[in-house]
C-alpha positions in Angstrom: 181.8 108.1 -13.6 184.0 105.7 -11.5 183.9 108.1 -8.4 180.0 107.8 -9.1 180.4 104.2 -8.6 182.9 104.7 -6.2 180.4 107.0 -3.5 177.2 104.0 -4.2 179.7 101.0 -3.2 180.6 103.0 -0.2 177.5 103.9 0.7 175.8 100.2 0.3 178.7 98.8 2.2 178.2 101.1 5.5 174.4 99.8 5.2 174.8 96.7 6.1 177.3 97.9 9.6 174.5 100.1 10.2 171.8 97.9 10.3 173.3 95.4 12.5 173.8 98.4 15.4 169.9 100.3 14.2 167.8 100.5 16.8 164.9 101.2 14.3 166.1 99.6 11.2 163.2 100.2 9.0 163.4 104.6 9.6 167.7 103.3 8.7 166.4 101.8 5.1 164.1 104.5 4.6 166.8 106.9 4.9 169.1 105.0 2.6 166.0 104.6 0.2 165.3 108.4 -0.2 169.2 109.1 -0.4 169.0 106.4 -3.4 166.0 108.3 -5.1 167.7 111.2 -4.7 170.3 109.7 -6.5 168.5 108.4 -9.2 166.7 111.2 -10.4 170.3 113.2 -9.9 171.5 110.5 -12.3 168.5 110.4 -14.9 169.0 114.1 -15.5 172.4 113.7 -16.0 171.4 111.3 -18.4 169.1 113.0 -20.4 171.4 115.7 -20.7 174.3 113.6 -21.6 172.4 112.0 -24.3 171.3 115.4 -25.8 174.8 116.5 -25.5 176.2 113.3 -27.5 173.4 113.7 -30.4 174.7 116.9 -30.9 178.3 115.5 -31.2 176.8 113.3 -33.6 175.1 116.1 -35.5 178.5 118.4 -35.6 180.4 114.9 -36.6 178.2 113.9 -39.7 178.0 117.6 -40.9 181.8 117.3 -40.6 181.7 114.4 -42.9 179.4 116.0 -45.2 181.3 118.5 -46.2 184.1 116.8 -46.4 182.8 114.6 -49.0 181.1 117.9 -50.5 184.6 119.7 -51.0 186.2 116.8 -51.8 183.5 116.4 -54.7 184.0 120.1 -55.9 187.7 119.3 -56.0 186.9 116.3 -58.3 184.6 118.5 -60.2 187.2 121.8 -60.7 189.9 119.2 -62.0 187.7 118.3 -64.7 187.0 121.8 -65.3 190.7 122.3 -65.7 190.5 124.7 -62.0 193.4 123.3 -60.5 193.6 126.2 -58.4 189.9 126.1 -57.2 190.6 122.3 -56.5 193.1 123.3 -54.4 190.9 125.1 -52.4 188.2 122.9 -51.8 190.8 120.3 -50.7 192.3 122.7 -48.2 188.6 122.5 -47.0 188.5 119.0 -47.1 191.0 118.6 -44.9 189.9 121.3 -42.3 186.2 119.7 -42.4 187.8 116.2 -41.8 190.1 117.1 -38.9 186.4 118.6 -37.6 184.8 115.3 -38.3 187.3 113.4 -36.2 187.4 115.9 -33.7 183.7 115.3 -33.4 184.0 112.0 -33.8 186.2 111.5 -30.5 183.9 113.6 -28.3 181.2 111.6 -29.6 182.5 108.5 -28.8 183.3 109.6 -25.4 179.9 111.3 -24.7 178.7 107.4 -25.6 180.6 105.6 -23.7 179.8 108.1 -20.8 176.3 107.9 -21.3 176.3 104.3 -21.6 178.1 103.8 -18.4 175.4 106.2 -17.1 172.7 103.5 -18.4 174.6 100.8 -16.2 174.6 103.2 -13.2 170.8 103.8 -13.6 170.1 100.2 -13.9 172.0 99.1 -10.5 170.8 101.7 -8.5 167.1 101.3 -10.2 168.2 97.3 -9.3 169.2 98.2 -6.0 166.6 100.6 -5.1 163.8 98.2 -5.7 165.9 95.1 -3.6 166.5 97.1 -0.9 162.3 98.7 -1.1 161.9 94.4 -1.3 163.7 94.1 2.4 162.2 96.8 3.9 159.1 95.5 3.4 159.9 92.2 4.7 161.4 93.7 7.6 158.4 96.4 8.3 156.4 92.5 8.3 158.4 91.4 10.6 158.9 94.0 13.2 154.3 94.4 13.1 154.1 90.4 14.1 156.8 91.4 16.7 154.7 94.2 18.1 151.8 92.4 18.0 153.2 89.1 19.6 154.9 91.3 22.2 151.1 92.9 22.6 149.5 89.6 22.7 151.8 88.2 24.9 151.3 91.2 27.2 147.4 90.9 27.0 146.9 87.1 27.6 150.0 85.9 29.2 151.3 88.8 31.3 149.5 87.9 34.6 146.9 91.0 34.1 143.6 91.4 34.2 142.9 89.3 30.7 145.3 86.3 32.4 144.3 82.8 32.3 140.9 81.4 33.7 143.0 78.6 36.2 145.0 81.7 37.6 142.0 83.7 38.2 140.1 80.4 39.8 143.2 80.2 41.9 143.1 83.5 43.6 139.4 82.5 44.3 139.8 79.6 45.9 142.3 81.2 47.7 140.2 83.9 48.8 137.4 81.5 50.1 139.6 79.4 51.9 141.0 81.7 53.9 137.5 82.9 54.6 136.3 79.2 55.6 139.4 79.0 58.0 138.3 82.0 59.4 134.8 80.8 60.1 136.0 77.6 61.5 138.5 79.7 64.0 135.4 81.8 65.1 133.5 78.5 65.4 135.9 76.9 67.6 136.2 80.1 70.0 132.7 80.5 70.4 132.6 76.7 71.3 136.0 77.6 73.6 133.8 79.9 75.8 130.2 77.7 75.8 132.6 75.5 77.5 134.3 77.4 79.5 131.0 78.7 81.2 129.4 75.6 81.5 132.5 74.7 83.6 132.1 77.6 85.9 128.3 76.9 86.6 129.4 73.9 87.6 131.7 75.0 89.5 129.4 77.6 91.1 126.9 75.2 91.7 129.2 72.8 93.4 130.3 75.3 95.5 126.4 76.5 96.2 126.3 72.3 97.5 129.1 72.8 99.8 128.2 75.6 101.5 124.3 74.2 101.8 126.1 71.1 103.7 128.0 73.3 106.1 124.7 75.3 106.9 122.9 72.0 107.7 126.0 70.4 109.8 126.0 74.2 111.5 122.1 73.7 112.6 122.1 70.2 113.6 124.9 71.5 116.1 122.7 73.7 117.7 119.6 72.0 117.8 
């Protein structure tokens, strides 16, 4: 029974390392949780048979003492008859049945104290199963409002499609400001070249002036 004990504290100590280094430490606990079911139902049948064993020890033990007291009666009974050698006899028995009886008694008392020790076992791991069933629970809580604050963060603060009206406004404004600096470049070169050909027709026209000038300076010569 004390390697029993012996194999559980072992095992319960290496939990705790292992959960501090699981990657998935619910799948770690439900592991550890079937090995202790396992365990229990080992221990429970070892139980029930260790009880049936000792209430037979029992059994052989008071039938011990039963006929001890029943030979030692007949002994009783074949002095008065004046049988001392039948008396003899039945105390030979006596002693044989009560060496049987504390045989009996010692195995009994043993089976007991196993199958009491066996009571404690299946109350701690019983205890320990149902703590341990208690954290895992907790921690399977914990771990779902992780996933969905890691999903929720994702959905409405991650920048995507479902991001925040002012960042979306943003990229509008953006967008529409480039497009009204666009229009106001295309404005201004438009206006660039009205100019630009305004100044030759005047420049023409000038020119058109000059030359008129020179024709009429040219014909007053000759006349």
């Amino acid at each position: 029974m004390s390697l029993m004990r012996r194999v559980r504290d072992i095992t319960v100590a290496t939990l705790n390392e292992r959960l501090e280094k699981a990657e998935d430490p619910v799948r770690l606990i439900d592991q550890f949780l079937w090995s202790t079911r396992e365990e229990i139902i080992q221990a429970e049948k070892l139980y029930q048979q260790y009880a049936g064993h000792a209430n037979h020890l029992k059994m052989q033990w008071l039938q011990a003492e039963q006929q001890r007291e029943k030979r030692e009666q007949q002994a009783i009974t074949a002095l008065k008859a004046g049988e001392e050698h039948i008396a003899r006899i039945a105390l030979q028995e006596k002693a044989s049945h009560e060496q049987n009886a504390a045989q009996y008694k010692e195995l009994y008392e043993q089976a007991q104290q196993n199958v009491s020790e066996l009571e404690d076992l299946l109350r701690e791991l019983r205890s320990e199963y149902q703590s341990v069933y208690d954290k895992r629970e907790f921690y399977a809580a914990r771990m779902e409002s992780l996933r969905l604050q890691q999903r929720m963060n994702q959905r409405y603060y991650g920048g995507g499609p479902g991001g925040q009206p002012e960042g979306m406004f943003r990229k509008l404004d953006d967008r529409i400001s480039d497009m009204e600096h666009e229009a106001r470049s295309l404005r201004d070169l438009r206006r660039a070249g009205q100019d630009y050909g305004m100044q030759s027709s005047s420049s023409a026209q000038s020119a058109i002036e000059r030359e008129l000038e020179q024709l009429k300076r040219k014909l007053e010569k000759e006349g």
